[in-house]
C-alpha positions in Angstrom: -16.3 4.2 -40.7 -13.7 1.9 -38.6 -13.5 2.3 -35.1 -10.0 2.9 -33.2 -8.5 -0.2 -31.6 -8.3 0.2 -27.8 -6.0 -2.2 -25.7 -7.5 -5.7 -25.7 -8.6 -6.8 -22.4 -7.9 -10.9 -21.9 -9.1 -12.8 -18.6 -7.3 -15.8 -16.9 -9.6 -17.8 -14.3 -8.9 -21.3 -14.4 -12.2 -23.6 -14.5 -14.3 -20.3 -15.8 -15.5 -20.5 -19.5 -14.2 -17.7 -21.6 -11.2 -17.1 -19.9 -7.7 -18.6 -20.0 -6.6 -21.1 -18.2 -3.4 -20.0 -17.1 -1.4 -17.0 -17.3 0.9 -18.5 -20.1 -2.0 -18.4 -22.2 -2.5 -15.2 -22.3 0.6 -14.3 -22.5 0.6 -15.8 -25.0 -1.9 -14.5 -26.9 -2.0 -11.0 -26.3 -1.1 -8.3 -28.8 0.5 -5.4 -27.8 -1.0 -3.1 -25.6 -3.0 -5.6 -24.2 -4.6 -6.0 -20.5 -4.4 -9.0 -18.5 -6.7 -9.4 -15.7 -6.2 -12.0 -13.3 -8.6 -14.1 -10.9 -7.9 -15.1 -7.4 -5.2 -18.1 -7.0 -2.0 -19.4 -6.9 -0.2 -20.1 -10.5 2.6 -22.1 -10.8 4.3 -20.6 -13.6 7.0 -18.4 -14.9 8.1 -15.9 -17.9 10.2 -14.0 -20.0 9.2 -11.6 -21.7 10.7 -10.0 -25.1 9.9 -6.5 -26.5 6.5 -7.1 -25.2 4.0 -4.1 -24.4 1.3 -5.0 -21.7 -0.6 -4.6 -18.4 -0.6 -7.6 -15.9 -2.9 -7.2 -12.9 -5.0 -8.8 -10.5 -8.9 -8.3 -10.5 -9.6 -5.5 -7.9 -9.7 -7.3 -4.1 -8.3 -10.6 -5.7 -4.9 -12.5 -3.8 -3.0 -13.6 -7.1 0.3 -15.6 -6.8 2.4 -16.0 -9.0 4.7 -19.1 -7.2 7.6 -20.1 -8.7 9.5 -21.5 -5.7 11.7 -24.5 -6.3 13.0 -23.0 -9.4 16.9 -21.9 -9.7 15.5 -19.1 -12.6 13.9 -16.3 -12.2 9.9 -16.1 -12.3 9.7 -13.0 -14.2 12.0 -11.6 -16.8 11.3 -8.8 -18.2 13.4 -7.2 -21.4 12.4 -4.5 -23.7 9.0 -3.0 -24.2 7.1 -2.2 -21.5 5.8 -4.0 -18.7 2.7 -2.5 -15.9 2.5 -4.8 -13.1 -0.4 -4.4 -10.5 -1.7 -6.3 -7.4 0.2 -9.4 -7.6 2.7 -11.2 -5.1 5.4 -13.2 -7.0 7.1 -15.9 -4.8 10.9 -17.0 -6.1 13.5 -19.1 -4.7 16.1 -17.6 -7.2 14.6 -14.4 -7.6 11.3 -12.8 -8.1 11.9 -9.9 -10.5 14.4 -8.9 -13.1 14.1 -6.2 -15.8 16.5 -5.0 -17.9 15.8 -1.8 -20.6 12.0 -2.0 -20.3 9.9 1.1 -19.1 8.5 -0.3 -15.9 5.8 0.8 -13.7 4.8 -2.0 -10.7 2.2 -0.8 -8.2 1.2 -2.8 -5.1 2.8 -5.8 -5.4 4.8 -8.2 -3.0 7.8 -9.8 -4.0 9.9 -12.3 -1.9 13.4 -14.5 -2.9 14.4 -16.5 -0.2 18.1 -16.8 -2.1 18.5 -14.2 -5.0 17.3 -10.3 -5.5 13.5 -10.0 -4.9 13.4 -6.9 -8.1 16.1 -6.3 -9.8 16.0 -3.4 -12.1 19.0 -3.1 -15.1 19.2 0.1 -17.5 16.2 1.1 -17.6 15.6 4.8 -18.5 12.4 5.3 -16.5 10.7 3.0 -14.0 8.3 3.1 -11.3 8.2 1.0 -8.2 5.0 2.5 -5.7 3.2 0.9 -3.1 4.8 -2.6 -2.7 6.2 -4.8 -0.4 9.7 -6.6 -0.4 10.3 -9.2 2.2 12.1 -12.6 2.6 14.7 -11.8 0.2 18.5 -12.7 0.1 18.5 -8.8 -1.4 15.5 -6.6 -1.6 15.9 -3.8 -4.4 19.2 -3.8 -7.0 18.6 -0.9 -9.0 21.5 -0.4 -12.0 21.7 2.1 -14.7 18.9 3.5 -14.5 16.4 6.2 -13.8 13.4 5.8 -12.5 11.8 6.2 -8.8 10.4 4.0 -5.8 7.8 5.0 -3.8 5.9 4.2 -0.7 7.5 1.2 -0.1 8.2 -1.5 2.3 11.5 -4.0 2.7 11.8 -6.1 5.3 13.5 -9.1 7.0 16.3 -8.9 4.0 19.2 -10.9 4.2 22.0 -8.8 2.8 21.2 -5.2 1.5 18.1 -3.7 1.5 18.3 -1.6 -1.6 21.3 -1.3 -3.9 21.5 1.6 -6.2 25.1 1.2 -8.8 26.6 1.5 -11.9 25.7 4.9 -12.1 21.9 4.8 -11.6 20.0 7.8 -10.8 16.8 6.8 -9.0 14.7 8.7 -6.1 13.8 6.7 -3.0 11.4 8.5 -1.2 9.0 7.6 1.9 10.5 4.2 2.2 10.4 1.9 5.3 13.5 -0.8 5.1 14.0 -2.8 8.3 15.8 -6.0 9.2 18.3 -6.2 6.7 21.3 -8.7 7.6 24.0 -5.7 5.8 22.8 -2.4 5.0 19.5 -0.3 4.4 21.3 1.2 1.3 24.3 0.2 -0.6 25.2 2.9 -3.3 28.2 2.5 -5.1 29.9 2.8 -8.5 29.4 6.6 -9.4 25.4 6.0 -8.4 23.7 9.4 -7.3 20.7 8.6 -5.8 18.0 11.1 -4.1 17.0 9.1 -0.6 14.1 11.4 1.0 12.0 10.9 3.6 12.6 7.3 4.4 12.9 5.0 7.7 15.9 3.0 8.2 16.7 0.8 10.9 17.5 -2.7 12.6 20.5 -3.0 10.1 23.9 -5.2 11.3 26.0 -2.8 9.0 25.6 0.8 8.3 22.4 2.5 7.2 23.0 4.1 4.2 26.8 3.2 2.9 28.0 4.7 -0.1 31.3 3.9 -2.2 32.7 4.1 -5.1 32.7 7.5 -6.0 29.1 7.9 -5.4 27.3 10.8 -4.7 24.2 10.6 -2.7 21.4 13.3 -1.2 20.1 12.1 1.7 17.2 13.9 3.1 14.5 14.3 6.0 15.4 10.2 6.5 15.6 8.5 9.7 18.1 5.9 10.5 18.0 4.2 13.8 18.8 0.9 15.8 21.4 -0.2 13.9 24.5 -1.9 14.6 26.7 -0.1 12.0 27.3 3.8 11.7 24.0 5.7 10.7 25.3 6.7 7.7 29.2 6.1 5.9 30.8 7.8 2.8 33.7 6.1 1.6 36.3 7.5 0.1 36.2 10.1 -3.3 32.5 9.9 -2.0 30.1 13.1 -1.6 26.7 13.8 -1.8 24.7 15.9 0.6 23.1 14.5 4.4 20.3 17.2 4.7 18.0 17.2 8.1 18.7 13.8 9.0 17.7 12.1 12.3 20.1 9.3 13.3 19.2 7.7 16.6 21.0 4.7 18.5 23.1 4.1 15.9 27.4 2.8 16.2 29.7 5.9 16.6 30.4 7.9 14.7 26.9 9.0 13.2 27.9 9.9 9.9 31.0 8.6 8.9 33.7 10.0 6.4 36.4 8.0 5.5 40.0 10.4 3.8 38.6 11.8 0.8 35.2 12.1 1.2 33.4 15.4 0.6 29.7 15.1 1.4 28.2 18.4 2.6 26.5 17.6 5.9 23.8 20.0 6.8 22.2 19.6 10.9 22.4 16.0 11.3 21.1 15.1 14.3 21.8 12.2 16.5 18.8 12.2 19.0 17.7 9.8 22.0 15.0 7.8 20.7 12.4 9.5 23.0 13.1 12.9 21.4 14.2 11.1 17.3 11.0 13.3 15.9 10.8 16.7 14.7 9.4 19.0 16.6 5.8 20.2 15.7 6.8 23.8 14.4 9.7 21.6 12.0 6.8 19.5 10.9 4.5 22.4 10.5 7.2 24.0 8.5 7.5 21.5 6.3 3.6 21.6 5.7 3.6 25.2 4.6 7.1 24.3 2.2 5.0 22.0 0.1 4.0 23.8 -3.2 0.3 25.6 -3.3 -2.5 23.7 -1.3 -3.6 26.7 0.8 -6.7 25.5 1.7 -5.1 22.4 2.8 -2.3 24.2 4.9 -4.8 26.3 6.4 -7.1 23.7 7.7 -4.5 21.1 8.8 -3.3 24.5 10.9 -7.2 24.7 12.1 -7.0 21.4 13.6 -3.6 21.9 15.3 -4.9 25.0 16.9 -7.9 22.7 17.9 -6.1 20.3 19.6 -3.4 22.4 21.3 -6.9 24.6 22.9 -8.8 21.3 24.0 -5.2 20.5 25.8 -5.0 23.5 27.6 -8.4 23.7 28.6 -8.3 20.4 29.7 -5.1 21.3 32.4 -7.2 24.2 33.2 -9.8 21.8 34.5 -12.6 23.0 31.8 -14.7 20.7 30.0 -13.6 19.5 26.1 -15.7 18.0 23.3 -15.1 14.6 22.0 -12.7 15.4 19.2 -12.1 12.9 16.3 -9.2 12.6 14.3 -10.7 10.9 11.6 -10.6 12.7 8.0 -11.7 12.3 4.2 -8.8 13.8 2.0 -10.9 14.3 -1.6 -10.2 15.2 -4.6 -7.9 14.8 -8.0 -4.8 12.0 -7.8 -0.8 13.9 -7.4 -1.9 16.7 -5.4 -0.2 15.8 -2.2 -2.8 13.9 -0.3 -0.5 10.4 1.0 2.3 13.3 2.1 0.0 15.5 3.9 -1.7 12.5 5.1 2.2 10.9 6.2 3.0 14.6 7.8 -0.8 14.6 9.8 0.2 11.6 11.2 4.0 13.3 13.0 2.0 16.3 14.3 -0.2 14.2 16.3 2.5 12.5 18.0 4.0 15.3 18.6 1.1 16.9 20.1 1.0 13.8 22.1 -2.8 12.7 21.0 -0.9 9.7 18.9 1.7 7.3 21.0 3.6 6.4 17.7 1.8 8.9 15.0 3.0 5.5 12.4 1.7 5.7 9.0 0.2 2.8 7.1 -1.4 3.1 3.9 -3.7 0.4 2.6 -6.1 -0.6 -0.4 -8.9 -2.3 -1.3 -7.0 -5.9 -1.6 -6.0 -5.0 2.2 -8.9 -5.0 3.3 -11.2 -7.1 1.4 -11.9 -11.1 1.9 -12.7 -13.9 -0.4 -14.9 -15.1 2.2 -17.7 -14.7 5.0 -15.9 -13.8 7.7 -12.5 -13.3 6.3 -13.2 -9.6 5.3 -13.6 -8.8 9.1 -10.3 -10.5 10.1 -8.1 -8.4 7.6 -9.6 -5.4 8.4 -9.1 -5.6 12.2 -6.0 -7.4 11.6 -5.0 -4.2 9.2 -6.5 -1.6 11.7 -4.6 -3.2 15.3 -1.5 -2.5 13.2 -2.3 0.9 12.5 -3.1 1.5 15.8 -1.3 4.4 17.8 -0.8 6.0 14.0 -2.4 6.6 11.2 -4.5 4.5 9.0 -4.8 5.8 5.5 -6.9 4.0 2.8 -6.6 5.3 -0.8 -9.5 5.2 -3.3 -11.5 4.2 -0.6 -14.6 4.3 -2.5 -13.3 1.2 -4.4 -15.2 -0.4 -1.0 -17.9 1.0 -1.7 -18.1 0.4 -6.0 -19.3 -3.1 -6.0 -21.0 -3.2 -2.5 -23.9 -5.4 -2.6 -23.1 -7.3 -5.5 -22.8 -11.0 -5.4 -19.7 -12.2 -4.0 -17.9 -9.1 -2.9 -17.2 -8.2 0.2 -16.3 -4.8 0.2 -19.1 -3.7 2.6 -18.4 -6.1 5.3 -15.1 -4.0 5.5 -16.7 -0.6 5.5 -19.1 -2.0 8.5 -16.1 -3.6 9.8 -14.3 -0.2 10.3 -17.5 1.7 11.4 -16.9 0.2 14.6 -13.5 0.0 14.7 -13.1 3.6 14.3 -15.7 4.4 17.1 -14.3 1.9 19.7 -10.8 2.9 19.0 -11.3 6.5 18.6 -8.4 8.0 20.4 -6.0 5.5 19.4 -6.1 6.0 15.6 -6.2 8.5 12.9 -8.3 7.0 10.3 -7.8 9.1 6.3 -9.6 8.0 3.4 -8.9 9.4 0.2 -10.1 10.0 -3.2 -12.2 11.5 -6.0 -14.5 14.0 -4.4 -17.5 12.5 -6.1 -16.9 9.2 -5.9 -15.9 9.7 -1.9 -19.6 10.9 -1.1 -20.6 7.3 -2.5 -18.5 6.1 -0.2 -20.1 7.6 2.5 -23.4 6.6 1.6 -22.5 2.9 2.0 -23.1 2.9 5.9 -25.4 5.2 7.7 -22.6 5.8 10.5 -19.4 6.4 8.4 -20.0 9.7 7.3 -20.7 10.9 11.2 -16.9 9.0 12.3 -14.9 12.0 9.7 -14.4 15.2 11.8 -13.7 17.1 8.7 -13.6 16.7 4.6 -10.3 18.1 3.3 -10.4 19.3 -0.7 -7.6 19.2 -2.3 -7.4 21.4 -4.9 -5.8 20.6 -8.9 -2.6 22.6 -8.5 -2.4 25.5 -10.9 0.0 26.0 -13.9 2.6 28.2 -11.2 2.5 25.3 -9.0 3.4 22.8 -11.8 6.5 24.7 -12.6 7.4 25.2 -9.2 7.1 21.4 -8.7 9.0 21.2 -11.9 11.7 23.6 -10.8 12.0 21.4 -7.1 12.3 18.2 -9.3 14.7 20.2 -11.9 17.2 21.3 -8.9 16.9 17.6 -7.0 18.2 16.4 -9.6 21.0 18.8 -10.6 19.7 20.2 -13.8 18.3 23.6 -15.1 15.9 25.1 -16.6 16.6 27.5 -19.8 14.7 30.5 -19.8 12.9 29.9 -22.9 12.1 26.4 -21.2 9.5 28.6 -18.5 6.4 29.5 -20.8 6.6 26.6 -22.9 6.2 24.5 -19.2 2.8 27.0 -18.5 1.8 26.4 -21.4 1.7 22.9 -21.4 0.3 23.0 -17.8 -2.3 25.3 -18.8 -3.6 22.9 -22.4 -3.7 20.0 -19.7 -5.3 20.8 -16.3 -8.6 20.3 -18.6 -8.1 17.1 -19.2 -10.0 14.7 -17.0 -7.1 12.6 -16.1 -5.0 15.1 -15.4 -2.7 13.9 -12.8 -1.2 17.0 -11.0 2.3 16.0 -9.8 2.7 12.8 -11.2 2.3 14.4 -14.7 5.0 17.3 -14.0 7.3 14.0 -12.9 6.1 12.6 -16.3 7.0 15.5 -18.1 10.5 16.4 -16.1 11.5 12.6 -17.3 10.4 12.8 -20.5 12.5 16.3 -21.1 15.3 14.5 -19.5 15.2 11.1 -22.0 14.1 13.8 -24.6 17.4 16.1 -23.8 19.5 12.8 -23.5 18.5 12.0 -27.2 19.3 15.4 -28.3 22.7 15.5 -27.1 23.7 11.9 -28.3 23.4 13.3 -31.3 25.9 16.5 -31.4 29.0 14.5 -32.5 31.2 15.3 -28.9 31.0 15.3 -25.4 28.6 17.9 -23.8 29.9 20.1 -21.2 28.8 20.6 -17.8 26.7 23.0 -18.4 24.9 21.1 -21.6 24.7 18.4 -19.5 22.4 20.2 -16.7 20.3 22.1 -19.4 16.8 21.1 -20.2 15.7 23.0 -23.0 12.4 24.7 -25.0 13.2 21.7 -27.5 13.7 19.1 -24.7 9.8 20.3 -22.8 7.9 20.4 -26.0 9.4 16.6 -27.2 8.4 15.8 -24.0 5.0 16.9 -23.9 3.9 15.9 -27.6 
């Protein structure tokens, strides 16, 4: 009988027996498909890697560096293959990041290049950038033909551009914060056609978002304010779309179009900075627009009720309850719970029980010290920035998982926030998140934490309809269709997989919408002419089920 062969799993901790002694090592010695775990420290070293398939990630709660300041090359270089990078900061003088035609995915890392382009992203036909943090950089993010998405992310104190997006590159930016940059939030130029949704845009000296070159844009539900330059400029032969945009304290004229430029501009708004928010029944709206999660919708609509009662009652002169704002959002991964969580955060403020209604998501390596005493320090330090928002700590019962254990210090942060939350119970809205079994662990961890949650949200798997709906928002974003045929082969793939243990809600209907899309691109390199417009936008039976073998 011979067993399958699973991904090999090789360990770097210098001075431990075992394990590697650096990171080149391992590298060096790892066959495809292979894992690379990383212990705590600072490694001066740098790579390239060639048609190489692995995972490189830091032990869970562990501060790994990779330094390579001094250097005028780039510390990692990534071409062909495929590349998973998780938990690490990579420091760079030249620059921190470059990939070029490699499938990508890079989740909570940090990168900073104090004279070249912290990530830099280069044909790539599907990537993933989620939960990281650019700062320091002489650029932050060049994205180039390519398709892929970035998510959740942070770039600051940027030198020129924040984020570049060219050469015809496709990619969606959503729910990112860019501030400080010495030129623009966004550059897009060179027939690029990004989606930009939901971001926060401001302290620029140029424009916000500036687009050229032919380029067309959507720019949606994003804020852009403070910033010396126009909110938002389309140069000319530009268009795009500006959809529900807020654009506050920014030069004149808000949204500028230079001759030739054809964006459709739908309600932007240009709002003094004490009224730059939506509104609560906007924000509510936009709740009850997401796709399925009744039993979400209707409780977040309990708890606005709640509060907008207590208020009244409380002009009236009658007495109120002590109402926390503290909630446990459990259940499976991609059904909605960091947007609803985002959204939770805007209603508050606007019902006034939150000054700034802020959102700041955090994880385990956040939180969690090397050290006596350190553990407490990151926490509060994590928690007074949070405060007058909302505080929202994904897999939460990674705390909890090695609690006790020799060296971790994963409960000292739990205890930490115990108090935290009660002393500062009106100032922050704390949301932990994840598994629903795994969450009542959690719980267990400190006899006080379960009584600091008002309320335990469940969010439901989302059913085959909702998948295809997601699908179909996905499908118009980004300017394709759906052929007819195409509609029961998606339920019926939806249906075979919502089984599956790891079934992963949305983020598999984005897996699937870009695998029909590399699978349709494959399909029509191979008719012998140039497609037409409407071949172009089609995503076929064929195309769904080559993407979901």
């Amino acid at each position: 009988m011979t067993t399958p062969r699973v991904g090999r799993t090789l360990m770097v901790a210098p001075g431990q027996h075992g394990a590697y002694e650096t990171i080149g090592e391992a590298l060096r010695n790892a066959p495809d498909g292979g894992v690379i775990t990383i212990a705590e420290g600072t490694y001066a070293e740098t790579f390239e890697l060639a048609d190489r398939k692995l995972t490189v990630r830091a032990v869970d709660g562990a501060a790994v560096v990779l330094d390579g300041t001094g250097g005028d090359w780039p510390v990692l270089v990534v071409r062909g293959g495929s590349l998973t990078l998780q938990g690490i900061e990579v420091r760079a003088t030249a620059a921190a990041m470059q990939a070029a035609n490699v499938d990508l995915t890079v989740e909570r890392c940090t990168f900073g290049a104090t004279l070249g382009p912290a990530v830099g992203v280069r044909d790539c036909p599907r990537f993933t950038i989620a939960r990281c943090t650019v700062t320091g950089a002489a650029q932050g993010i060049v994205v180039e033909s390519s398709s892929g998405r970035v998510d959740d992310t942070t770039v600051t104190d940027i030198a020129g551009d924040g984020v570049v997006v060219g050469l015809g590159a496709d990619p969606e930016l959503r729910n990112l914060t860019i501030a400080g940059c010495g030129l623009r939030g966004v550059y897009v130029y060179q027939y690029a056609r990004p989606v930009i949704e939901g971001c926060d845009i401001s302290r620029t000296s140029g424009a916000g978002v500036e687009v050229a070159q032919q380029s067309r844009p959507a720019v949606r539900r994003t804020r852009v304010h403070d910033t010396q330059g126009v909110g938002i400029a389309f140069g000319p032969g530009c268009a795009g779309e500006v959809e529900e945009c807020h654009l506050d304290n920014t030069a004149a004229p808000a949204v500028s179009l230079a001759p030739g430029a054809t964006p459709t501009v739908v309600e932007p708004t240009r709002r003094a900075a004490t009224t730059g928010e939506a509104g609560l029944d906007d924000l509510l709206a936009d709740l009850d627009a997401m796709v399925g999660l009744p039993g979400v919708k209707a409780e977040v609509h309990a708890l606005v009720d709640e509060i907008q009662v207590n208020e009244w009652r409380r002009r009236a002169g009658l007495s109120i309850g002590s109402v926390s704002h503290h909630l446990i959002f459990a259940g499976a991964p991609g059904t909605g719970k960091t947007t609803v969580a985002r959204t939770y955060g805007k209603i508050l403020k606007a019902l006034g029980v939150l000054p700034r209604g802020q959102f700041r998501e955090v994880a385990r390596r956040d939180l969690v010290g090397q050290y006596i005493g350190h553990t407490a320090e990151k926490t509060s330090l994590v928690f007074e920035e949070a405060k007058g928002g909302v505080l929202f700590i994904d897999e939460a019962y990674t705390l909890s998982r090695q609690a006790g254990s020799s060296g971790d210090f994963g409960q000292e942060a739990i205890d930490t926030l115990v108090k935290l939350m009660e002393d500062h119970r009106d100032e922050v809205a704390v949301i932990v998140a994840g598994y629903t079994s795994e969450m009542t662990d959690f719980l267990a961890a400190n006899p006080g934490l379960a009584s600091r949650f008002s309320k335990t949200i469940e969010f439901e798997n989302y059913t085959p309809a909702d998948l295809l709906a997601i699908i179909g928002r996905m499908v118009t974003d980004g300017d394709y269709l759906v052929a007819d045929e195409a509609a029961p082969v998606l339920l019926e793939h939806f249906g075979r997989i919502i089984a599956d243990p790891n079934f992963g809600n949305a983020r598999d209907a984005r897996r699937l919408f870009e695998g029909a899309r590399k699978a349709q691109s494959q399909r029509l390199r191979t008719l012998g002419r140039m497609p037409d417009v409407t071949e172009l936008r089609t995503l076929t039976a064929e195309d769904v089920r080559g993407a979901s073998l």
